[in-house]
C-alpha positions in Angstrom: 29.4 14.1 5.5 27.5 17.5 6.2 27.0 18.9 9.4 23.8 19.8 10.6 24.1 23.3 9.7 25.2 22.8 6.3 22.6 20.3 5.9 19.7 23.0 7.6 21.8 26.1 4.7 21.4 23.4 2.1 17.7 23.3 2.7 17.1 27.2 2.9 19.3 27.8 0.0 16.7 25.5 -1.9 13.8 27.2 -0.4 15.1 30.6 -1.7 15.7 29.0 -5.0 12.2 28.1 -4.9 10.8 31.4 -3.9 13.1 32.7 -6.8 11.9 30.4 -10.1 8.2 31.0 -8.6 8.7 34.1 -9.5 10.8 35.0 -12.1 11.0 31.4 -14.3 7.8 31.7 -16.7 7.5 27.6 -16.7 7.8 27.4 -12.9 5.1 30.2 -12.4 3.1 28.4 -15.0 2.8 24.8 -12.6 0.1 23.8 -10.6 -0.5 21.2 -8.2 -2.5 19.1 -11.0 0.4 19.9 -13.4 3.2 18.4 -11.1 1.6 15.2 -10.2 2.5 13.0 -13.1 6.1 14.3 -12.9 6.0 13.3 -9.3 4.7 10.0 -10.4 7.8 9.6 -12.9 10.4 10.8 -10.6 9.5 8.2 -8.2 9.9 5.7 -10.4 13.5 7.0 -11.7 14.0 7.1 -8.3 12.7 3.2 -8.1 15.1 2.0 -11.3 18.1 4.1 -9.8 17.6 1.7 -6.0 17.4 -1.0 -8.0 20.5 -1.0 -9.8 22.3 0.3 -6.7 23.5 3.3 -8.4 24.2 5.7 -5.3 24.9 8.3 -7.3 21.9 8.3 -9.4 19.1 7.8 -5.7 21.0 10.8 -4.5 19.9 12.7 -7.9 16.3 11.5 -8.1 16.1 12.5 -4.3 17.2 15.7 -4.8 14.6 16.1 -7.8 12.1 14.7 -5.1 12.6 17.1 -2.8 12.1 19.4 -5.3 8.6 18.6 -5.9 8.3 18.4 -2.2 9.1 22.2 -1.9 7.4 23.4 -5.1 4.3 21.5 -3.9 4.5 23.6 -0.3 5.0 26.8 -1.8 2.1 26.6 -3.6 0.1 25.6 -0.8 1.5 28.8 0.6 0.4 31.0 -2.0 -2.8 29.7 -1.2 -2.4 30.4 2.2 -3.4 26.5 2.7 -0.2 25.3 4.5 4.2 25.7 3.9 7.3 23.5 4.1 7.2 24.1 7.9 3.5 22.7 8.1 4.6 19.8 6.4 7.2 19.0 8.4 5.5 19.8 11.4 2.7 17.4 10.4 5.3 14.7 9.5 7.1 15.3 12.7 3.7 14.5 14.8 2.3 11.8 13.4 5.9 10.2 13.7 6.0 10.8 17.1 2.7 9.4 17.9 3.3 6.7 15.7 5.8 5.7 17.8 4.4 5.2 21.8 7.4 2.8 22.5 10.1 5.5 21.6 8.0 8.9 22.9 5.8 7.2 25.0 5.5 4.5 28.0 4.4 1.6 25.1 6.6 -1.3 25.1 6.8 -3.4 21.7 8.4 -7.4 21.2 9.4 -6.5 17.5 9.0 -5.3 14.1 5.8 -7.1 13.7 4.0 -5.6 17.0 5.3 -2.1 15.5 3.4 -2.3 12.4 0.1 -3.8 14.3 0.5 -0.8 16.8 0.4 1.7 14.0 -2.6 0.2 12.0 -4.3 0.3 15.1 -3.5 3.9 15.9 -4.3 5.0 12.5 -8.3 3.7 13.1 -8.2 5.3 16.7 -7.2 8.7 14.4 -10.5 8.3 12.6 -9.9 6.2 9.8 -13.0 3.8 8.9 -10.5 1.3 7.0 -7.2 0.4 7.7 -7.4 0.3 3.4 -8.1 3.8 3.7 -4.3 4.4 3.0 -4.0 2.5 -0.1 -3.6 5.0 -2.9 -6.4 4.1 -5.2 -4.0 4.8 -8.0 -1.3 2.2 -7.1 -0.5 -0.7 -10.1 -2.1 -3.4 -9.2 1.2 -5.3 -8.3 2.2 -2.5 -5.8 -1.8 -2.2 -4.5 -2.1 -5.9 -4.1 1.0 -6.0 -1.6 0.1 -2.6 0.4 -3.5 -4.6 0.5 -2.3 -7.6 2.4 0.7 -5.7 4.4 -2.2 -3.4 6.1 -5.0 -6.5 6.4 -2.1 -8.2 8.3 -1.1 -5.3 10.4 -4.1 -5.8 12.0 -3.9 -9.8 12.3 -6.1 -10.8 9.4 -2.9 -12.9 8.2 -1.9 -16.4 7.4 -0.1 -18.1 10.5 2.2 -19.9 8.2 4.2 -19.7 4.7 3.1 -23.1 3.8 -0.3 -22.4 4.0 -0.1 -19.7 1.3 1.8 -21.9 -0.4 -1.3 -24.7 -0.5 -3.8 -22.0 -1.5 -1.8 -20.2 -4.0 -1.9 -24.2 -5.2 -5.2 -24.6 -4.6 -6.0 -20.9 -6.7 -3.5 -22.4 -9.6 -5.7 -25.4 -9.8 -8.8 -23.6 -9.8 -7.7 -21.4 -12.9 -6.2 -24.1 -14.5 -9.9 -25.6 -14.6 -11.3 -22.9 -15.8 -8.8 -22.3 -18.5 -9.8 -26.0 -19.7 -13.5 -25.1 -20.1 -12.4 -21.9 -22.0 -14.7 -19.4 -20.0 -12.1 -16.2 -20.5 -14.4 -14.1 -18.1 -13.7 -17.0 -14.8 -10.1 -17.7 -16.4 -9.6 -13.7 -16.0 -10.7 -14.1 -12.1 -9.1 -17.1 -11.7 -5.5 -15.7 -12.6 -6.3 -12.5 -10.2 -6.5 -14.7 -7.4 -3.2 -16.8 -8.5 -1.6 -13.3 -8.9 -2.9 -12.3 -5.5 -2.3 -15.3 -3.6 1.7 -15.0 -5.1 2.3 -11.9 -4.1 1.1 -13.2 -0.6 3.6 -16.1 -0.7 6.5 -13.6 -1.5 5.4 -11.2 1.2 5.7 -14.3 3.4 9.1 -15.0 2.1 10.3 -11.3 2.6 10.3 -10.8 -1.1 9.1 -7.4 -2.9 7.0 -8.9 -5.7 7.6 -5.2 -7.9 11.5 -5.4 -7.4 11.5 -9.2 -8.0 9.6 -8.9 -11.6 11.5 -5.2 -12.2 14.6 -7.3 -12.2 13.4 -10.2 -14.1 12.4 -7.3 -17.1 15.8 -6.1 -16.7 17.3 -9.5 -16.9 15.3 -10.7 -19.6 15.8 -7.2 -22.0 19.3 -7.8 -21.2 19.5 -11.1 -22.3 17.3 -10.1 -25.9 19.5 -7.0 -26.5 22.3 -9.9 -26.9 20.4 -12.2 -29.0 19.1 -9.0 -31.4 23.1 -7.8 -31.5 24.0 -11.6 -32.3 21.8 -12.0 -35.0 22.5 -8.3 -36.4 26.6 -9.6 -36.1 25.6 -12.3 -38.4 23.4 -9.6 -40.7 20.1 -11.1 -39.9 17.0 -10.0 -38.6 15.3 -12.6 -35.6 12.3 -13.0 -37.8 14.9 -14.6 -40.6 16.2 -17.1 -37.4 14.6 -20.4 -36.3 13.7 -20.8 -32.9 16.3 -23.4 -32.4 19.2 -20.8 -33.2 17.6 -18.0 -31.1 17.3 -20.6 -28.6 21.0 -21.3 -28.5 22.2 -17.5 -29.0 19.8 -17.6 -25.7 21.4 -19.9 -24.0 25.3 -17.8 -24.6 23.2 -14.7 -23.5 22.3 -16.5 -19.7 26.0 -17.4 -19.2 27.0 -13.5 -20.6 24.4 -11.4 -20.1 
């Protein structure tokens, strides 16, 4: 691995890169903070399918195109004289450190748990109205729901017990069940927020990412279709041309494959 000097020249030789494509690349010149954003957005997902299947090689690409962004986004808060790489890092570097009383200070913490309760509550003594306040409003909804009930529990509003969750995500299936039997779509819409809701709960009880859990189901399941559409193209027929009883059992060879 790099020492701490090569890794401190990597980082300058990127910053001078930087300063260089500013100025000379017509493209980079061309970007703005508004412009980058949704590229940011997609990078962190590449970034999010490369951790997902493990590919080391691949994270340590999307990180370095995160950094990227990272950099471009500072030095164009230094041409507006706003703030640089250094401010960020500086800013990072603070808050870390008094995030953390029981490592820089005289606070002694139990566990994880009291960590994350410690640094919900230091966040509101910082000024923060809402300990949602950090919640990006533009999360999906999956994501959002389980940032939601990770910071409403960092603060103790929690369930004491999986099972509990377990009986009201039961009791929230049973609800939207009845409503589905009256046919009102408007309460059946509500109805399945709150079963989606209360199962994210139950996996955040259970130590389960709910994103990477149905990310890997998707993956699993186009897998597993892939086979059965190269099956049926092996036999030179389209699915539409198959009955559901022989997709079914190409289906079945895919599980055990695929």
């Amino acid at each position: 691995m790099n020492s701490r000097q090569d890794q401190l020249q990597a980082l300058d030789r990127l910053l001078t890169i930087m300063d260089e494509l500013r100025e000379q690349c017509p493209w980079d010149r061309k970007q703005t903070l508004e412009s980058l954003r949704h590229l940011t957005i997609e990078e962190t997902y590449e970034l999010g399918d490369a951790i997902l299947d493990n590919d080391l090689e691949g994270i340590r690409g999307e990180l370095g195109d995160l950094l990227l962004h990272i950099f471009f986004y500072s030095k164009i808060g230094s041409e507006k004289k706003a703030f640089d790489i250094a401010d960020v890092a500086h800013g990072i570097s603070e808050k870390l450190i008094s995030r953390h009383p029981h490592i820089y200070g005289d606070v002694t913490v139990a566990d994880e748990e009291e960590v994350k309760q410690n640094w919900e509550k230091l966040k509101l003594k910082e000024g923060k109205k809402s300990v949602l306040e950090g919640v990006p409003k533009s999360l999906p909804a999956m994501v959002k729901a389980n940032r939601i009930q990770d910071k409403v529990a960092g603060v103790g509003f929690d369930w004491e017990e999986p099972h509990q969750v377990f009986e009201k995500l039961q009791e929230e299936l049973a609800e939207f069940q009845h409503e589905v039997d009256k046919g009102d779509k408007a309460a059946m819409e509500a109805e399945f927020g709150d079963v989606l809701f209360s199962m994210i709960n139950y996996a955040r009880f259970l130590k389960i990412d709910p994103e990477s859990a149905l990310e890997r189901t998707n993956k699993k399941f186009s897998k597993r279709f892939q086979f059965l559409e190269k099956a049926a193209a092996a036999q030179k027929r389209s699915l539409s041309e198959m009955s559901l009883q022989e997709m079914d059992q190409i289906w079945e060879q895919a599980k055990k494959d695929a």
